[in-house]
C-alpha distance (Angstrom), angle and dihedral (degrees) to the residues before:
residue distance angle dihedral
X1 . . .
X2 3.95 . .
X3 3.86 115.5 .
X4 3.92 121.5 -128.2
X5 3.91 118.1 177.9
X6 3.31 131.5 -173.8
X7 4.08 129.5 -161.7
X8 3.91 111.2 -147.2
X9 3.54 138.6 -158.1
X10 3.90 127.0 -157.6
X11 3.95 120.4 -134.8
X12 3.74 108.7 -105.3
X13 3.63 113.9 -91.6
X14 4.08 95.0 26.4
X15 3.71 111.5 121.1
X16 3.74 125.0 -127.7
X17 3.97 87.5 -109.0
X18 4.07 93.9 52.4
X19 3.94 94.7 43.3
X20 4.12 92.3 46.2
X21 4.05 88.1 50.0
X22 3.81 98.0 42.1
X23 4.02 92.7 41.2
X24 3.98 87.2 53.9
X25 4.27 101.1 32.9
X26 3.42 100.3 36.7
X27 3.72 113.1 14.2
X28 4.12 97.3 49.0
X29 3.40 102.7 51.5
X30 3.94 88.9 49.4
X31 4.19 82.8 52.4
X32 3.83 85.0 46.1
X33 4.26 97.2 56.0
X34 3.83 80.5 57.7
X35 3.31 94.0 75.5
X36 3.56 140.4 -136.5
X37 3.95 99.4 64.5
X38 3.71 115.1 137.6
X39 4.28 96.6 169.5
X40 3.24 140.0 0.1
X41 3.70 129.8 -165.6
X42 4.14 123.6 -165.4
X43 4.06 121.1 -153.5
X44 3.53 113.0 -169.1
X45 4.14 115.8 -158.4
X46 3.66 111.6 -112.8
X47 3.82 121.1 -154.5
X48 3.72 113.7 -84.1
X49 3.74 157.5 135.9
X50 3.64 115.1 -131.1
X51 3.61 133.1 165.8
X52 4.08 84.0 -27.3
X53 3.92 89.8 134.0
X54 4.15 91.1 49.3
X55 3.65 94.6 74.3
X56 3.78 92.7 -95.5
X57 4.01 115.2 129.2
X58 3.61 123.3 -113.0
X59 3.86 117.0 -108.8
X60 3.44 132.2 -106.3
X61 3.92 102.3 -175.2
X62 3.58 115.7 111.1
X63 4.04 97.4 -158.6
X64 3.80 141.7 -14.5
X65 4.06 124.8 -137.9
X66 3.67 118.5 -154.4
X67 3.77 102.5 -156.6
X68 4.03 117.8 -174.9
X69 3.77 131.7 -157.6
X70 3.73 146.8 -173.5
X71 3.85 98.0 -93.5
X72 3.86 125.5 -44.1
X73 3.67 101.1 -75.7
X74 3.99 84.2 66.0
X75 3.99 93.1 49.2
X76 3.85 95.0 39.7
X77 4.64 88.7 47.1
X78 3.98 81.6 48.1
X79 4.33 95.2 44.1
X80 3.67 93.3 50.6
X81 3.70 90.8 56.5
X82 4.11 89.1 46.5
X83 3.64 102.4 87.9
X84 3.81 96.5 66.7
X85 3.94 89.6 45.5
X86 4.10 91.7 54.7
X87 3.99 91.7 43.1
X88 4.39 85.0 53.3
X89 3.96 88.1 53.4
X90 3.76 97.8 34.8
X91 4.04 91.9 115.5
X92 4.19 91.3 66.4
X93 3.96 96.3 16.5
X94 3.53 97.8 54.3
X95 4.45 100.5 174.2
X96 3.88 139.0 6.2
X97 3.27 143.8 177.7
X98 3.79 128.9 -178.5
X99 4.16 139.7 -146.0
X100 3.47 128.1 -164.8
X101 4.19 101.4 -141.5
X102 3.63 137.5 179.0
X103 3.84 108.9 -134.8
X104 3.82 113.0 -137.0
X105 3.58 116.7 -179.0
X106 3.81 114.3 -142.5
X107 4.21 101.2 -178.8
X108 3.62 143.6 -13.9
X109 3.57 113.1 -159.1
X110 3.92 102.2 154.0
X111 3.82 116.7 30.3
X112 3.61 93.0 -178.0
X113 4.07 115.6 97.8
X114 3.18 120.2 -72.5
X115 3.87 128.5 -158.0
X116 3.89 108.9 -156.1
X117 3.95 128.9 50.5
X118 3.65 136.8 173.6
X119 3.78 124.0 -132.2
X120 3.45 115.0 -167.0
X121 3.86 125.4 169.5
X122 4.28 131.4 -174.9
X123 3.60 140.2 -177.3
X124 3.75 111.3 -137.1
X125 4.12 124.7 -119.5
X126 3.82 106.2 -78.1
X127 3.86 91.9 -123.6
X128 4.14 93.4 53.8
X129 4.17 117.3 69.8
X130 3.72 120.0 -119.1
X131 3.88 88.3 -112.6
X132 3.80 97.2 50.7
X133 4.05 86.7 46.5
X134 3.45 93.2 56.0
X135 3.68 96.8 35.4
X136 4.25 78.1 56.6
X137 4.00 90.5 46.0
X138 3.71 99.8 47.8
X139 4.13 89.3 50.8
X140 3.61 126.9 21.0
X141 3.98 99.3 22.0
X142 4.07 92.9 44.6
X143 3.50 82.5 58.2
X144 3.16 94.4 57.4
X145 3.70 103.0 42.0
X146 4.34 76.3 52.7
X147 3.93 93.4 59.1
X148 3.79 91.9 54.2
X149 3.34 98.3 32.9
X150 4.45 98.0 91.8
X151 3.63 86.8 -165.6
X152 3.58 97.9 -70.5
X153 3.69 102.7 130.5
X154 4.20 112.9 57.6
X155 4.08 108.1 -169.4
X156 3.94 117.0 24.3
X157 4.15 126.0 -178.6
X158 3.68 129.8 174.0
X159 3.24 120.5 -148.7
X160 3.80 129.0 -145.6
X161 3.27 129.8 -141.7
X162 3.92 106.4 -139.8
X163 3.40 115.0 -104.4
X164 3.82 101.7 -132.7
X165 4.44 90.9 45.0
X166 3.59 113.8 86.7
X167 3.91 115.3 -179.7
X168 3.97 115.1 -107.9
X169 3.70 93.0 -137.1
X170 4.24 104.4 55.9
X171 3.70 89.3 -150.4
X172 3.67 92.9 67.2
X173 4.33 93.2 37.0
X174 3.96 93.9 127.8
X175 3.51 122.0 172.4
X176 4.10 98.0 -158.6
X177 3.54 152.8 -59.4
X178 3.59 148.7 176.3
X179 3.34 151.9 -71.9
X180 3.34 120.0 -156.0
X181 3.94 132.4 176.2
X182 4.27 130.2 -148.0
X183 3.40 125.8 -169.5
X184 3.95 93.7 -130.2
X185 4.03 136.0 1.1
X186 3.76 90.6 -107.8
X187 3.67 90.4 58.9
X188 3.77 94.0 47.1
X189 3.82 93.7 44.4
X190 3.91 88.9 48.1
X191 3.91 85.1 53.7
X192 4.08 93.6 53.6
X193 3.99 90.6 41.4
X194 3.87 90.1 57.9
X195 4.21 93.2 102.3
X196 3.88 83.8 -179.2
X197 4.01 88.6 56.1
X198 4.15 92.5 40.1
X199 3.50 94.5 51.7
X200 3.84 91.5 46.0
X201 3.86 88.9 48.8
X202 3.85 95.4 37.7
X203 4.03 90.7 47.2
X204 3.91 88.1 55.3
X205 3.56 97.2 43.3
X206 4.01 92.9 51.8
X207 4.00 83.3 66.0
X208 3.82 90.7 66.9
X209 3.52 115.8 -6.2
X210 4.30 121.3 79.5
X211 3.92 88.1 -135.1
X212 3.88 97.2 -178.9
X213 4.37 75.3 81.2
X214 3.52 100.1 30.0
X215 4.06 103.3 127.0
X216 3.98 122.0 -144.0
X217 4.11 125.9 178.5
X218 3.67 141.8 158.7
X219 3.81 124.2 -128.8
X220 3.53 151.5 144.6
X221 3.12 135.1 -115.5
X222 3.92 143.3 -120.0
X223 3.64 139.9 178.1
X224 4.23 108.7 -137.7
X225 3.29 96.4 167.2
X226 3.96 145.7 10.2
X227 3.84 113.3 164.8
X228 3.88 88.7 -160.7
X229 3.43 92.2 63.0
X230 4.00 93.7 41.7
């Protein structure tokens, strides 16, 4: 299946609780009448400081929905219909921005649930292509993130930013990222208070990554809809 996923922003003022129901009750089944959708899976952004004292901004994103289709023609007939959807929910959904990704699984080592992952997206140096960054993120700096890791991450994918989408709004033009799954907060925390594993990470990433954008959150993670299990 192709990969769309969407960064969102609550209104001011909503809670956590209001945006979660009215991004799943309200906002998904509008998605859904666009055809095309075959799952649909909501993160919401749990409180945390990550990476905050690396150089790397904090986030403002409330959530992000990974939302999978057919083949691209189904995602791109659904995305051009997507602006007047957003502009209908802008009093709870306040900002989005979208990618176009390739999913590409790099382990599995627990396929039980699991109740914290990392999302982390970059933009790539200006003088390196997306395809050789990614080429460089799949290989030499998962290998990396592997020889620091001590086993405390279980399931790991990077996603891709297609090669022919670029972003409509530059300040959201990322080229990939991860997401990465922990069996428990306290293990992911222990992860990003490693310095000796940061540094490591944040010495690689400087090759080919513009980190002063580079985007880290927490969430969980929820199924809202899988039409093969309907």
């Amino acid at each position: 299946m192709t990969k769309l996923m969407t960064l969102v922003e609550a209104a001011e003022g909503v809670s956590h609780e209001d945006f979660a129901a009215h991004w799943r009750d309200r906002f998904l089944p509008d998605l859904k009448r666009l055809g095309g959708l075959q799952k649909a899976v909501h993160h919401h952004v749990r409180p945390s400081e990550i990476r905050e004292d690396g150089g790397v901004p904090a986030n403002k994103w409330s959530g992000v929905g990974c939302y999978y289709y057919d083949n691209r023609a189904a995602l791109d007939a659904a995305l051009a219909q997507a602006a007047p959807l957003f502009a209908a929910h802008r009093d709870i959904i306040a900002a989005y921005t979208h990618l176009i990704v390739d999913e590409i699984w790099m382990y599995d080592r627990d396929p039980s649930h699991l109740p914290i992952k990392m999302f982390a997206f970059f933009k790539r140096q200006p003088q390196i292509s997306r395809a050789d960054a990614l080429l460089y993120y799949r290989t030499t700096h998962a290998a990396i993130g592997e020889s620091v890791n001590r086993n405390r991450t279980v399931r790991y994918v990077q996603n891709h930013v297609a090669l022919d989408y670029t972003n409509p709004d530059a300040t959201y033009n990322y080229d990939g990222g991860p997401e990465i799954w922990f069996k428990s907060m306290d293990v992911a925390l222990d992860l990003f208070g490693d310095a000796e594993a940061m540094a490591t990470l944040g010495k690689d990433e400087a090759t080919f990554v513009v980190r002063s954008e580079l985007l880290n959150f927490l969430t969980d993670e929820v199924v809202v809809f899988d039409a093969a299990a309907a």
